[in-house]
C-alpha positions as CSV (number, residue, x, y, z in Angstrom):
1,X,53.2,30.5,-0.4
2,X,49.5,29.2,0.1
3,X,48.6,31.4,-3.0
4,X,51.2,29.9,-5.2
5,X,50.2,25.9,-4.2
6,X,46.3,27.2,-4.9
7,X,47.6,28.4,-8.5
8,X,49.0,25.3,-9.0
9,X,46.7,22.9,-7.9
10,X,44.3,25.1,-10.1
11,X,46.7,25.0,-13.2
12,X,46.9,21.2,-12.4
13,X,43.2,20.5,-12.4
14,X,43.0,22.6,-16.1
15,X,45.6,20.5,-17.4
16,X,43.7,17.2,-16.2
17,X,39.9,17.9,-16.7
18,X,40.9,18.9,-20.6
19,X,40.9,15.3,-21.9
20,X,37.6,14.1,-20.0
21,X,35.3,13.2,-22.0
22,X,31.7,14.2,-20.4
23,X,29.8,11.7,-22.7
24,X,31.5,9.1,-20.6
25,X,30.5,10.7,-17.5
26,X,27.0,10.7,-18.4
27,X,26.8,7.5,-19.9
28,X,28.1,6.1,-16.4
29,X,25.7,8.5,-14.6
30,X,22.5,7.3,-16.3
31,X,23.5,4.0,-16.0
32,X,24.6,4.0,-13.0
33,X,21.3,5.8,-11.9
34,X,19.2,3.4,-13.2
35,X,20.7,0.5,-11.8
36,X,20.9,2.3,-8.4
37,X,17.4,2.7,-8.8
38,X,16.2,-0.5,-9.5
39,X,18.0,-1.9,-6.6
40,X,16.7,0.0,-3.9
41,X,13.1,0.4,-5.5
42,X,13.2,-3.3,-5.4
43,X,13.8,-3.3,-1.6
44,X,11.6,-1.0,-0.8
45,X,9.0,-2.6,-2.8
46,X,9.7,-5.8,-0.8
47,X,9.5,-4.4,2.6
48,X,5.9,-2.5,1.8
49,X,4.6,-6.0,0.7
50,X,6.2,-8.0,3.1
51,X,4.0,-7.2,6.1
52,X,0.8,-8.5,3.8
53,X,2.1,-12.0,3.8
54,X,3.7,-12.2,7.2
55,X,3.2,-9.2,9.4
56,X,1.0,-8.8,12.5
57,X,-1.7,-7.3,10.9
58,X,-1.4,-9.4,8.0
59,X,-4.1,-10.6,5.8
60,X,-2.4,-14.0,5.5
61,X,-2.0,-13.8,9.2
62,X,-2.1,-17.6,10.5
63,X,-2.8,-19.3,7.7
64,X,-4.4,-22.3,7.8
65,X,-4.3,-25.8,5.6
66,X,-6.8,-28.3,6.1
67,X,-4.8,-31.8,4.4
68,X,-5.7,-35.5,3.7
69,X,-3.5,-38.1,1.9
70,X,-4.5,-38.6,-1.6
71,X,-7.4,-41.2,-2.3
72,X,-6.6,-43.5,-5.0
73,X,-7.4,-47.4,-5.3
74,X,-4.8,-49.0,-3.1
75,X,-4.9,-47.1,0.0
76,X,-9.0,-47.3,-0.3
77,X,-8.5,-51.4,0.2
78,X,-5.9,-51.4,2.6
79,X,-7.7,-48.7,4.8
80,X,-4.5,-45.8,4.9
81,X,-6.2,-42.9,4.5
82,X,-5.2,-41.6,8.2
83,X,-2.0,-39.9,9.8
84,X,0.0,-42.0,12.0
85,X,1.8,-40.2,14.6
86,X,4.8,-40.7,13.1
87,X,3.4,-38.8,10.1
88,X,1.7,-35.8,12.5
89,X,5.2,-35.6,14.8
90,X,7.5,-35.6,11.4
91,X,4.6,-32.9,9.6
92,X,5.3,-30.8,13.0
93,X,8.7,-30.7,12.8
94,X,8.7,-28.6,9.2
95,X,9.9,-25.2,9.7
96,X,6.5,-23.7,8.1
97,X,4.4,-25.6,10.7
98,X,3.2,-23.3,13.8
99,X,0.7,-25.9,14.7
100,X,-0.9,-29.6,13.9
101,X,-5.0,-30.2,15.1
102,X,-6.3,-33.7,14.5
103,X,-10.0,-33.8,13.1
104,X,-11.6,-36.4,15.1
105,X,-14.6,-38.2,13.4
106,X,-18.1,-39.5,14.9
107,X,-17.7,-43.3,15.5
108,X,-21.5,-43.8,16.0
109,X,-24.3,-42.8,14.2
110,X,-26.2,-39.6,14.6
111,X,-30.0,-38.7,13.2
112,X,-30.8,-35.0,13.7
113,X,-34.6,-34.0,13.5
114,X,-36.8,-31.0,13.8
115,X,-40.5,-30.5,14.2
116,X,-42.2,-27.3,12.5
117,X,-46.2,-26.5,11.5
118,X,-46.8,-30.3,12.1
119,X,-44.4,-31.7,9.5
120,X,-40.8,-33.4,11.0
121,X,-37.9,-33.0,8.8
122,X,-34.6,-35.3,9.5
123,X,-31.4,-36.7,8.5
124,X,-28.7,-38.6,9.4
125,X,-25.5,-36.3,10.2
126,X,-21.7,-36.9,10.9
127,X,-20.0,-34.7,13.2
128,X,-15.8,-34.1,13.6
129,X,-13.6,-32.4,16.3
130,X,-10.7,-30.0,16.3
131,X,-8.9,-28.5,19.6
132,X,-11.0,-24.9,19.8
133,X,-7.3,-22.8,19.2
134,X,-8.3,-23.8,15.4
135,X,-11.9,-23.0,15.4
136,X,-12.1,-18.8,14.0
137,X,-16.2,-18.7,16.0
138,X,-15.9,-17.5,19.6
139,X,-19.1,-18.6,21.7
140,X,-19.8,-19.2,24.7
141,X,-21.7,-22.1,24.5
142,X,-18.9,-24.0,23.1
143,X,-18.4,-26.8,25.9
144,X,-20.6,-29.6,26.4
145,X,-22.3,-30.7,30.1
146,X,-23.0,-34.6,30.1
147,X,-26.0,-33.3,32.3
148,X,-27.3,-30.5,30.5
149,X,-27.3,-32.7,27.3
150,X,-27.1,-29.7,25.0
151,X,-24.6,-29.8,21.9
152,X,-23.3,-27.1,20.2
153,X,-22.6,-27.1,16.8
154,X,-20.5,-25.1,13.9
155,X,-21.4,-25.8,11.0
156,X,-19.7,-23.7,7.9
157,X,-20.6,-20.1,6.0
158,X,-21.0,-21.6,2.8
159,X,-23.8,-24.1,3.9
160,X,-25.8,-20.9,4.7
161,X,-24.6,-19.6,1.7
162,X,-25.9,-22.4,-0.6
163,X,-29.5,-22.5,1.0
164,X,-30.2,-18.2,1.1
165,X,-28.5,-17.9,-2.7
166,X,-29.4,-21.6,-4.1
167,X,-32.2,-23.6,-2.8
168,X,-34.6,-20.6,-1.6
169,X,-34.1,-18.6,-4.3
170,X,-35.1,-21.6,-6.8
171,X,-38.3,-22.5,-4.7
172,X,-38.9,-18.5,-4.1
173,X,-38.6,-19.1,-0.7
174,X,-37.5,-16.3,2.3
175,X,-34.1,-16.2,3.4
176,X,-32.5,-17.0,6.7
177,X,-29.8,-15.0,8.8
178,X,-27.5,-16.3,10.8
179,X,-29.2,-15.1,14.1
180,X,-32.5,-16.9,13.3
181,X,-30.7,-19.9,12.4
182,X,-28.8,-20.2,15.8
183,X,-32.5,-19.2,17.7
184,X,-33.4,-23.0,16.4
185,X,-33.3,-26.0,18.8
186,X,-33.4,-29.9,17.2
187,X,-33.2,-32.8,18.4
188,X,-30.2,-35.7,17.8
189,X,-30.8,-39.3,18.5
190,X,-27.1,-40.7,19.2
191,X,-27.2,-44.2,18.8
192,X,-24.3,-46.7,19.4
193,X,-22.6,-49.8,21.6
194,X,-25.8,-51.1,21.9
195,X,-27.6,-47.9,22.8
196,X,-30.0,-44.6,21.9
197,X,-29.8,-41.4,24.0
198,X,-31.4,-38.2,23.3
199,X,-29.3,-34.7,22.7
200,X,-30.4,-31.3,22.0
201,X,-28.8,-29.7,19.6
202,X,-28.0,-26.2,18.3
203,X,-25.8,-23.9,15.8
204,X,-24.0,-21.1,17.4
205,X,-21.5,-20.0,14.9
206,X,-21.2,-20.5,11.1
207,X,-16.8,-21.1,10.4
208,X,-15.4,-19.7,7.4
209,X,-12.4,-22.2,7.8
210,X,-13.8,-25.2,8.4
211,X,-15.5,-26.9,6.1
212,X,-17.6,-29.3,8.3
213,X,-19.7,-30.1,11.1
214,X,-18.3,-29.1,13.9
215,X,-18.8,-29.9,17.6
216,X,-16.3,-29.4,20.8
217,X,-13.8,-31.9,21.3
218,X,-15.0,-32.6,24.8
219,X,-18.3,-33.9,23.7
220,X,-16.6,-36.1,21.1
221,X,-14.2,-37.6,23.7
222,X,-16.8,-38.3,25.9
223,X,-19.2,-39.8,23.3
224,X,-16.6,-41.9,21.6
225,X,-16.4,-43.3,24.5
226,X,-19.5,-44.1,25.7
227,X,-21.1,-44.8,22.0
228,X,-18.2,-46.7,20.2
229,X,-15.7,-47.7,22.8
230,X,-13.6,-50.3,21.0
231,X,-13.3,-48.0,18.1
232,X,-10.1,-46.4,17.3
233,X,-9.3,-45.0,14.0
234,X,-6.5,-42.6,12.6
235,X,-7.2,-39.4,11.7
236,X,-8.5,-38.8,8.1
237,X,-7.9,-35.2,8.3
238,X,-5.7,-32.7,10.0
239,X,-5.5,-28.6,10.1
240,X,-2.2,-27.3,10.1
241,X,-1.4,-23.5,11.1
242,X,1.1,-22.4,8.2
243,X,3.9,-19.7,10.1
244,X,5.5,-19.1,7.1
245,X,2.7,-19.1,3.7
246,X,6.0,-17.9,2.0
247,X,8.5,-20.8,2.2
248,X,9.1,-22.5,-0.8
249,X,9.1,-25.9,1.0
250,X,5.4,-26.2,1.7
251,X,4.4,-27.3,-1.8
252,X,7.4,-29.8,-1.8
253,X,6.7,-31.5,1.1
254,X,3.2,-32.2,0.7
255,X,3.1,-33.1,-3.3
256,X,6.5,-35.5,-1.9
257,X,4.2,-37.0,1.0
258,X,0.9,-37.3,-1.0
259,X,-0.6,-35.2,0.8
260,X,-3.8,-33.0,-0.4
261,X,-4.6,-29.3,0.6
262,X,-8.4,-28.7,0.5
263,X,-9.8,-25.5,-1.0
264,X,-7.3,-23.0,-2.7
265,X,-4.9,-21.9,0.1
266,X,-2.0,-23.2,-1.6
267,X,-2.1,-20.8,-4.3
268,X,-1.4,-18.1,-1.8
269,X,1.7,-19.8,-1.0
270,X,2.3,-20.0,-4.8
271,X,2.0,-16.2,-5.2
272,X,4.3,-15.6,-2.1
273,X,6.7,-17.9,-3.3
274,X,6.3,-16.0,-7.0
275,X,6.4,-12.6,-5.4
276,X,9.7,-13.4,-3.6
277,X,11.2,-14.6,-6.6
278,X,9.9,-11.6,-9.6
279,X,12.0,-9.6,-6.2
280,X,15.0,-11.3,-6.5
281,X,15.0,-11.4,-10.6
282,X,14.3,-7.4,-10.1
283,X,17.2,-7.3,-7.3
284,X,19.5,-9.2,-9.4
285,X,18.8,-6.9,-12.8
286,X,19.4,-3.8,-10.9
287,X,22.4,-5.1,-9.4
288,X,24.0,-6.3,-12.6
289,X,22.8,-2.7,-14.3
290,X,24.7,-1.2,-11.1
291,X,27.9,-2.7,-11.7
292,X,28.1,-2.5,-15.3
293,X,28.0,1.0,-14.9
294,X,30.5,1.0,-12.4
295,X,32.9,-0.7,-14.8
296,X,32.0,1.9,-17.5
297,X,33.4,4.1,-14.8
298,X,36.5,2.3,-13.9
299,X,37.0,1.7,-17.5
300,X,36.8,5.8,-18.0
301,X,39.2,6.5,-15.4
302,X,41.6,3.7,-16.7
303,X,41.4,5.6,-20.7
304,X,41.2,8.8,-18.8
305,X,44.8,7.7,-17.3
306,X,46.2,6.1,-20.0
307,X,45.9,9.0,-22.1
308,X,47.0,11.7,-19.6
309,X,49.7,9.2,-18.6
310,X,52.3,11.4,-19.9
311,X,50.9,14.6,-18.7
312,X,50.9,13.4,-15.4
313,X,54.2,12.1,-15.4
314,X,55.4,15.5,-16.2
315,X,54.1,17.4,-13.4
316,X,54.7,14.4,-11.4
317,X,58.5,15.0,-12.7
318,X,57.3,18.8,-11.9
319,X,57.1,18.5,-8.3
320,X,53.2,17.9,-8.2
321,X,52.2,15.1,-5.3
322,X,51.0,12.5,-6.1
323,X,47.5,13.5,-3.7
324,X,47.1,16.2,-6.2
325,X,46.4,13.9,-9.0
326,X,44.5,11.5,-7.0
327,X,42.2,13.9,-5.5
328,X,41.3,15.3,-8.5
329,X,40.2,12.2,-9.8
330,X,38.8,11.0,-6.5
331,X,36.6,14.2,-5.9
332,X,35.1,13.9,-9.6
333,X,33.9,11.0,-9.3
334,X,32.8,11.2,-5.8
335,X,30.6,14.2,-6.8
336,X,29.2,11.9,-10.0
337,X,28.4,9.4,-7.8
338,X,27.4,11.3,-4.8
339,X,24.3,13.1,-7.3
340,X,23.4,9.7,-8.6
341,X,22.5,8.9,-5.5
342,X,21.2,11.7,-3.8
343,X,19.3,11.1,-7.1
344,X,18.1,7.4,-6.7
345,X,17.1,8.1,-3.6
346,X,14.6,11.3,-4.7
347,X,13.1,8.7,-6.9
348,X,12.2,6.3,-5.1
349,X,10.0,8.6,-2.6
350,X,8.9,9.7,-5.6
351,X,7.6,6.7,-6.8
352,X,6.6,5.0,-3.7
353,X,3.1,6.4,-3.1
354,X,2.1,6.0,-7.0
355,X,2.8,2.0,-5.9
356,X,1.0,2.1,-2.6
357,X,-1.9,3.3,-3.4
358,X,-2.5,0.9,-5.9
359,X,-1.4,-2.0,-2.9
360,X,-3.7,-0.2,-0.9
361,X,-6.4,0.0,-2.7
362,X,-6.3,-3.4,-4.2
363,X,-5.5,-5.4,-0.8
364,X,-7.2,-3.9,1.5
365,X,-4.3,-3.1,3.8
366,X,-2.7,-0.4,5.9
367,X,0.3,1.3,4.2
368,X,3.8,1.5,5.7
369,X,4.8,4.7,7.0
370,X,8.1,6.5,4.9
371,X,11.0,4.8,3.0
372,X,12.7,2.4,4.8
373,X,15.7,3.1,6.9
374,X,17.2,-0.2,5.4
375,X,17.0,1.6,1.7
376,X,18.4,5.1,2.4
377,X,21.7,2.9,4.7
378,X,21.8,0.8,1.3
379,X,22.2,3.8,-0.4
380,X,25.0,5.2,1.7
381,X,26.8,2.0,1.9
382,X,26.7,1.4,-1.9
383,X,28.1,5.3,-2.2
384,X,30.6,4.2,0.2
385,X,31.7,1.6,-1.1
386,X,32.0,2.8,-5.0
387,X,34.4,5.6,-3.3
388,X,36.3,3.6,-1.8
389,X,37.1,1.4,-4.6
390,X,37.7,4.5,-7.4
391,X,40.2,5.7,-4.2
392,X,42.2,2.2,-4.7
393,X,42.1,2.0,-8.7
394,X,43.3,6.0,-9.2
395,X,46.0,5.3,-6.0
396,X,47.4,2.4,-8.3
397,X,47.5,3.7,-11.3
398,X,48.6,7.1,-10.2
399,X,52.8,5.9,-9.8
């Protein structure tokens, strides 16, 4: 009995697989490979870049915008410039914002001097604030003690900079490290509210974020106080920590507001933003590859049907079940799709390390370990799905 069902079934799958057309098969194959392929490459891809923008060790980690309002004529006579709190508390409540420091500005006047070889070099200075969770120097002389009358000061990189690769090298003069630099004392003259006291001052850090003079937001407090007491004036300035350099919404909001990033972090939110979307066009072209080749498919089963509709109706009429036909169909298909896969899968381990060493190499970061688990269960459910849909379009055509 079990012999003759096996004969049958075999005769049955002879009769079926002679009008296939294997052209069709492999026309849905490469398509369907490709488009696999695409998808889940363009996944990966996203999750090895990802941690770059926004992961812990990222090199975007924190990011952080230093804004003003836009100068222009009007607000320049009226005296706007500064960020109300209304401004700040509405700035804080964006979904990007982490954090919002005020830059607090010298309300008196400030002469710093120094003497050296018998000649006395001074100017007059400014000085500004920020709370210290901003500032990217650790010291630890950064505090100020009314009776110790020492100042500390930041002051940034780039001043450094200009002096050791600009102005000494045009007068052929040495240059300076940062260590000798910080080994200097001068003296400030603080002068305000009807009074002159005497400060010593000194650098102990050089900031690659800020671009100011920087000194710790105690002594500004306290000398606000004492040298301009009646003085109270908005903040020009503020430094915002960025949680998410990705969103979208960052340039909106601040081109809406009138608001001005200094230096050139915004482009990195531009290249997030551009990165997220070249993923999504990638994403989406893979996706519509994918399901045009799963219609080539359907549509081969529906002409593989319609042209065997006869034959099957026969050895339906025969006494063959209707499983018989339907597995037949189901299995074939199930082994295409199950290779295409498999295959899509092969190649994007493949191709991942010729892509990360290139990321590696050109940003300077750590690579990802392995393909994600989130591809490979992509993979499956895709595979999974496709089955089950062939299962229902053979099962109802298959009377």
């Amino acid at each position: 009995m079990y012999l003759c069902k096996k004969i049958a079934i075999d005769m049955l799958r002879k009769l079926l697989r002679q009008n296939i057309s294997k052209a069709q098969l492999v026309g849905f194959a490469i398509a369907n490979f490709a488009g696999l392929t695409i998808v889940l490459l363009s996944i990966q891809l996203y999750l090895d870049v990802r941690p770059i923008f926004d992961g812990k060790d990222s090199i975007m980690k924190k990011d952080y915008f230093v804004i003003t309002k836009n100068v222009s004529t009007l607000n320049s006579l009226v005296g706007s410039s500064g960020f109300s709190p209304e401004e700040i508390a509405r700035l804080e409540s964006q979904n990007f914002v982490g954090k919002v420091g005020s830059f607090t500005s010298s309300q008196f006047e400030v002469y710093g001097g120094i003497s050296a070889a018998g000649m006395n070099f001074g100017a007059d200075l400014f000085f500004e604030a920020i709370p210290t969770e901003f500032i990217d120097i650790r010291s630890d002389k950064w505090h100020f003690d009314p009776q110790k009358r020492f100042v500390p000061i930041i002051v940034p990189q780039n001043y450094l900079d200009l002096y050791n690769f600009g102005f000494a090298t045009s007068r052929k003069m040495p240059s300076i490290s940062g260590g000798t630099v910080q080994m200097v004392r001068f003296d400030l003259n603080i002068a305000g509210n009807g009074t002159v006291e005497k400060f010593e001052g000194g650098i102990v850090g050089f900031s690659n974020r800020i671009n100011t003079i920087l000194v710790p937001e105690e002594f500004m407090t306290w000398a606000n106080s004492r040298f301009a007491p009646d003085s109270r004036v908005l903040p020009a300035r503020l430094i915002v920590e960025i949680s998410n350099i990705t969103d979208p919404a960052i340039a909106t909001f601040f081109r809406d507001n009138g608001y001005k990033i200094e230096g050139e972090n915004q482009s990195v939110g531009r290249m997030a933003y551009f990165l997220r979307v070249a993923f999504i066009v990638c994403l989406l072209i893979g996706v519509v590859i994918f399901a045009l080749s799963f219609a080539i498919l359907v549509l081969s089963i529906y002409l593989i049907l319609q042209k065997n509709r006869e034959k099957i109706g026969n050895l339906r009429l025969a006494g063959y079940p209707r499983r018989a036909v339907v597995g037949f169909y189901f299995s074939l298909t199930s082994i295409v799709n199950t290779a295409v896969t498999l295959l899509s899968v092969l190649t994007v381990f493949a191709l991942r390390p010729l892509y990360m060493s290139r990321i590696v190499r050109v940003l300077d970061s750590e690579p990802t370990v392995g393909v994600a688990a989130v591809v490979i269960a992509t993979a499956l459910a895709l595979l999974a799905a496709i089955s089950l849909l062939n299962l229902l379009i053979v099962t109802r055509k298959v009377e």
